[in-house]
C-alpha positions in Angstrom: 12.4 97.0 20.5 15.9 97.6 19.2 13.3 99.1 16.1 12.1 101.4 18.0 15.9 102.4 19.6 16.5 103.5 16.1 14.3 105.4 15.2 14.5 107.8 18.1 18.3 108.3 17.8 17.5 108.7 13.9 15.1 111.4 15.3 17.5 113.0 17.8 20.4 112.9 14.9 17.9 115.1 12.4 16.8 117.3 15.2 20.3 118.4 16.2 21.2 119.1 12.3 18.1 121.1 12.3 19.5 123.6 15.0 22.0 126.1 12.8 19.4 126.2 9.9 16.9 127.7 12.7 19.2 130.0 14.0 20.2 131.0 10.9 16.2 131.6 10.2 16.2 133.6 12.9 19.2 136.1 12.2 21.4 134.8 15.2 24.6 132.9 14.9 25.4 129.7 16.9 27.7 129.8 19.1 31.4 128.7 18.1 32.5 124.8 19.7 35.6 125.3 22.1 36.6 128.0 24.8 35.4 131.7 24.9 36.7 134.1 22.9 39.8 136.0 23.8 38.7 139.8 24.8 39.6 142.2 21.8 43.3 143.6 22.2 44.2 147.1 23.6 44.9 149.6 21.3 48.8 149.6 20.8 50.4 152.6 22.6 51.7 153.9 18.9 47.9 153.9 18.1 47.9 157.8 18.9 44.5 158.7 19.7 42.8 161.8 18.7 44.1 164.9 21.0 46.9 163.2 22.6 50.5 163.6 23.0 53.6 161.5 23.7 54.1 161.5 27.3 56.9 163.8 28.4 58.3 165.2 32.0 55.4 167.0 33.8 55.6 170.6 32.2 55.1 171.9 36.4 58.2 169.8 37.1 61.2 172.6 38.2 63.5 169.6 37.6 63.5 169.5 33.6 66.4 172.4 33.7 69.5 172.2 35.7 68.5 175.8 37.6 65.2 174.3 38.6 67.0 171.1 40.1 69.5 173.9 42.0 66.4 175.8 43.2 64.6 172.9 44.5 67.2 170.9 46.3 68.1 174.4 48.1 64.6 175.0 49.1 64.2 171.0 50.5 66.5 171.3 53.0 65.1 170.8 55.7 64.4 167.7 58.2 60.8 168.1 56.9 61.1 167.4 53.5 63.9 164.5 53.5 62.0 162.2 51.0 61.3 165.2 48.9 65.1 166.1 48.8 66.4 162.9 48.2 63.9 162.8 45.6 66.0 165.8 43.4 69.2 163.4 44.3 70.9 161.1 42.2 71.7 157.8 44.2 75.1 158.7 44.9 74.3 161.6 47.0 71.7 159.6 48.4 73.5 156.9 49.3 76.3 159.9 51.1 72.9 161.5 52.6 71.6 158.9 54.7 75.0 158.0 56.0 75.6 162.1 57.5 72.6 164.3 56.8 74.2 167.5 58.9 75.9 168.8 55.4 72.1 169.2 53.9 70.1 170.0 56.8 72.8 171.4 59.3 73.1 170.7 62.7 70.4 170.4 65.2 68.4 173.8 65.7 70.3 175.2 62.8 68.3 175.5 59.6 69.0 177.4 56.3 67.1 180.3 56.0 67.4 181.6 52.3 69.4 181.1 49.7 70.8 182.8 46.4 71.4 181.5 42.8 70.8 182.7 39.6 71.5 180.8 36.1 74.7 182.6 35.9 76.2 180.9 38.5 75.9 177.6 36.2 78.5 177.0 34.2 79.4 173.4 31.7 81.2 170.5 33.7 82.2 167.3 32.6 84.4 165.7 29.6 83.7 165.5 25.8 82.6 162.3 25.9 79.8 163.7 28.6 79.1 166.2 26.2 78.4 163.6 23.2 76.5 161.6 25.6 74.5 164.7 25.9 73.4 165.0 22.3 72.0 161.6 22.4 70.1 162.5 25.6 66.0 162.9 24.1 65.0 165.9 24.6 62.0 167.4 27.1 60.1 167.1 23.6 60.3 163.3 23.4 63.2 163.9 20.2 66.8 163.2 20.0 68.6 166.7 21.6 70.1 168.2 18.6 74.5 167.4 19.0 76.6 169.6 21.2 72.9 171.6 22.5 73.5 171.1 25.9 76.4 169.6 28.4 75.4 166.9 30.5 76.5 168.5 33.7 76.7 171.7 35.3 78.4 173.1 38.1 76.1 175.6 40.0 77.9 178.1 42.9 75.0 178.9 45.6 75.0 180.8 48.9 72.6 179.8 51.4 71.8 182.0 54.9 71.6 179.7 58.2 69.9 180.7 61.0 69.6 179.7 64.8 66.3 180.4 66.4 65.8 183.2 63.7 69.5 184.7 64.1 71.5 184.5 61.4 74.6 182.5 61.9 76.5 181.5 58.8 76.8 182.1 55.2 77.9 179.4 53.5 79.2 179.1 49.3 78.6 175.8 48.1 79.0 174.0 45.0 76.7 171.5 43.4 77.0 169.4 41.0 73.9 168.8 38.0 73.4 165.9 36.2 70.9 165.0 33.5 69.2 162.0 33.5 68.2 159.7 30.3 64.7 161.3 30.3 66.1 164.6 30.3 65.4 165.7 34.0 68.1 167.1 36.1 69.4 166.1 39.5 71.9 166.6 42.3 75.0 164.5 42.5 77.5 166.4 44.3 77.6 169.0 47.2 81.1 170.6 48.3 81.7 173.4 50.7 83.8 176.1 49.1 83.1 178.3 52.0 81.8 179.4 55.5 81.4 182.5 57.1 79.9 182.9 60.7 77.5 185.5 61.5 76.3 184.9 65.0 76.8 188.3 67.4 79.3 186.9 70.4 79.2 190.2 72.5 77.9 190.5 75.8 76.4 194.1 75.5 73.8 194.9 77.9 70.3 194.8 76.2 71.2 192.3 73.6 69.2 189.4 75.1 65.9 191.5 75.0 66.9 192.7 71.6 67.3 188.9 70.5 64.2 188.4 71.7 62.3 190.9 69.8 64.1 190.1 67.0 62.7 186.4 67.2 59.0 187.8 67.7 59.7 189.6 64.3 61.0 186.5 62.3 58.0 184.5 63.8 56.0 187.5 62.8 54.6 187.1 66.3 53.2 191.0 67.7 51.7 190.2 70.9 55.0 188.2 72.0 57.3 191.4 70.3 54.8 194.0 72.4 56.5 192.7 75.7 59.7 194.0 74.1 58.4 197.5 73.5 58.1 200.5 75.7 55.5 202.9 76.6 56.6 205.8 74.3 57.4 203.2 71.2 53.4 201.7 72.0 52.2 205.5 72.3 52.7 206.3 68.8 50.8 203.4 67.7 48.0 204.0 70.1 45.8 205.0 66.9 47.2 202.8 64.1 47.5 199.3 65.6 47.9 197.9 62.5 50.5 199.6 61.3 52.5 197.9 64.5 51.4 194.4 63.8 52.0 195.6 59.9 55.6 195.8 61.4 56.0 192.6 63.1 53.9 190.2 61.2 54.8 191.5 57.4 53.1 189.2 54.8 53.4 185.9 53.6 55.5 186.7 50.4 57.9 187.9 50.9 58.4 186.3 54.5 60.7 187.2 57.8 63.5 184.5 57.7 66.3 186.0 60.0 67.9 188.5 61.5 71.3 189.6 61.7 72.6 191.6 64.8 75.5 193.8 63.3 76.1 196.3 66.4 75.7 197.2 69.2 77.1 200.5 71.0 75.7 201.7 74.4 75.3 205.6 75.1 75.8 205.5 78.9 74.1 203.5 81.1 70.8 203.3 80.0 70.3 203.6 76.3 72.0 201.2 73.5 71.8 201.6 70.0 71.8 198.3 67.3 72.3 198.4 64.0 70.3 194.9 62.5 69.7 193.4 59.2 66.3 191.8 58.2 66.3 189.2 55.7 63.3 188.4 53.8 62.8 186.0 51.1 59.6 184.1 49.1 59.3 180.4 50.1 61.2 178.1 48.2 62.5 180.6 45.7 66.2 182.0 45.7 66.5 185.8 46.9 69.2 188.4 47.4 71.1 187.9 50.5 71.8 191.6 51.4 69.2 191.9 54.0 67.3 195.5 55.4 69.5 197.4 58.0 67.4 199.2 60.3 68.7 201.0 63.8 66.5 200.4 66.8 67.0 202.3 70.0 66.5 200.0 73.4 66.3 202.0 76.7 66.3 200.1 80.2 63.0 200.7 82.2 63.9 199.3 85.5 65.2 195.5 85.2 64.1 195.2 81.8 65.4 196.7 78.3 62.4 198.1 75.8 62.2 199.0 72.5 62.3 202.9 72.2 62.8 203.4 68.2 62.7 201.3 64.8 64.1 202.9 62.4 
């Protein structure tokens, strides 16, 4: 018996040796003893593979130069686009944001309209050592700025129209302060008032309410709501040119009604009072000229209500 035992695990021993000799035969190769392999490693990130760059800020991104910051935090300020405008913020004046908002977004009902900068209105801010800390800020092309190239921050002077239910009714100055960041984008970390000027009309001239709101019709580019407004003479020389009357009211999209400003208003007797306005238009989200359109328009009162009787 224990003969027999013998020769079988003699048999199983030679069998077993026999395996990797068969395989080999064969063309495949055993397995290795132990665990799996370990997946083969990801190319290393300074592997540079054909027809790529080094990442750098989003060429679309308006924040890589201080304007662009300027322009963008100016044309986020709005209750709308809070996470967007804290987004162009360092966190200092986001910390001063959430604590009072009114400074950025005004007060309730009162929104800015359009506002005006230009690159000339930046100028250098900060110390020397800012400055050296500047030159060893990389650059938007992944390199080392070049020493002394560019300050680190820049005061900007902007003025900004604020309206109220499409009236215009302050022009502020304000000064910003722009900071660049280690990867060579720009943001906000200061706002100061330097100054306020109110625009709202305060008189009680008959007519003006119906003048206000046509005016609001126009900034809401709204013509069947500014029709009310008008009278039958103004309407008759439309009669065969519509368009050109909603062409009036309505505009286009860029540039866009924003606000209106009402300058003056001087009755000529009882029934007729003349106003001198200023339209302001502007492209959304992009800094225009704050000197508005002045147009005269002619109301005349047709029973209870004032009308429209001329644009001009």
């Amino acid at each position: 018996m224990r003969t027999r035992v013998l020769i079988r695990f003699a048999a199983l021993v030679v069998g077993l040796l026999a395996l990797p000799a068969a395989a080999a035969a064969q063309g495949v190769e055993p397995a290795a003893p132990g665990p799996s392999a370990a997946p083969a490693a990801a190319p290393s990130p300074s592997e540079a593979q054909p027809g790529e760059a080094a990442p750098t800020p989003q060429e679309d991104d308006p924040t890589r130069t201080a304007g662009g910051a300027v322009a963008s935090f100016m044309s986020l300020r709005h209750y709308l686009t809070i996470r967007e405008l804290k987004a162009v913020m360092t966190p200092e004046l986001q910390t001063r944001y959430e604590h009072d908002s009114v400074p950025f977004n005004g007060k309730r009902g009162r929104r800015i309209a359009a506002f005006e900068f230009s690159e000339k209105d930046l100028r250098p801010a900060g110390s020397a050592s800012k400055a050296v800390r500047a030159s060893r800020t990389p650059g938007l092309d992944g390199g080392a700025a070049a020493a002394g190239s560019a300050p680190a921050a820049y005061l900007a002077t902007v003025r900004s129209l604020w309206e109220d239910q499409g009236e215009a009714v302050e022009l502020r100055v304000e000064s910003a302060r722009v900071l660049r960041r280690e990867d060579g984008l720009w943001r906000v970390g200061s706002l100061e008032m330097v100054s306020s000027e109110p625009l709202r009309f305060k008189e009680a001239v008959p007519g003006v309410t119906a003048l206000r709101l046509l005016l609001r019709a126009w900034t809401r580019r709204d013509p069947r709501s500014a029709r009310t407004f008008m009278g039958p003479e103004f309407l008759k020389r439309y009669q065969t040119r519509p368009e050109t009357l909603d062409a009036l009211i309505a505009g286009g999209t860029d540039p866009r009604h924003v606000a209106y400003q009402i300058l003056d208003m001087t009755p000529q007797g009882s029934a007729v009072v003349v106003a001198k306005v200023k339209l302001f238009e502007t492209s959304p989200g992009k800094p225009a000229p704050l000197g508005g359109a002045t147009h005269t328009l002619r109301l005349v009162k047709k029973g209870p209500p004032w009308l429209l009787d001329a644009w001009d």
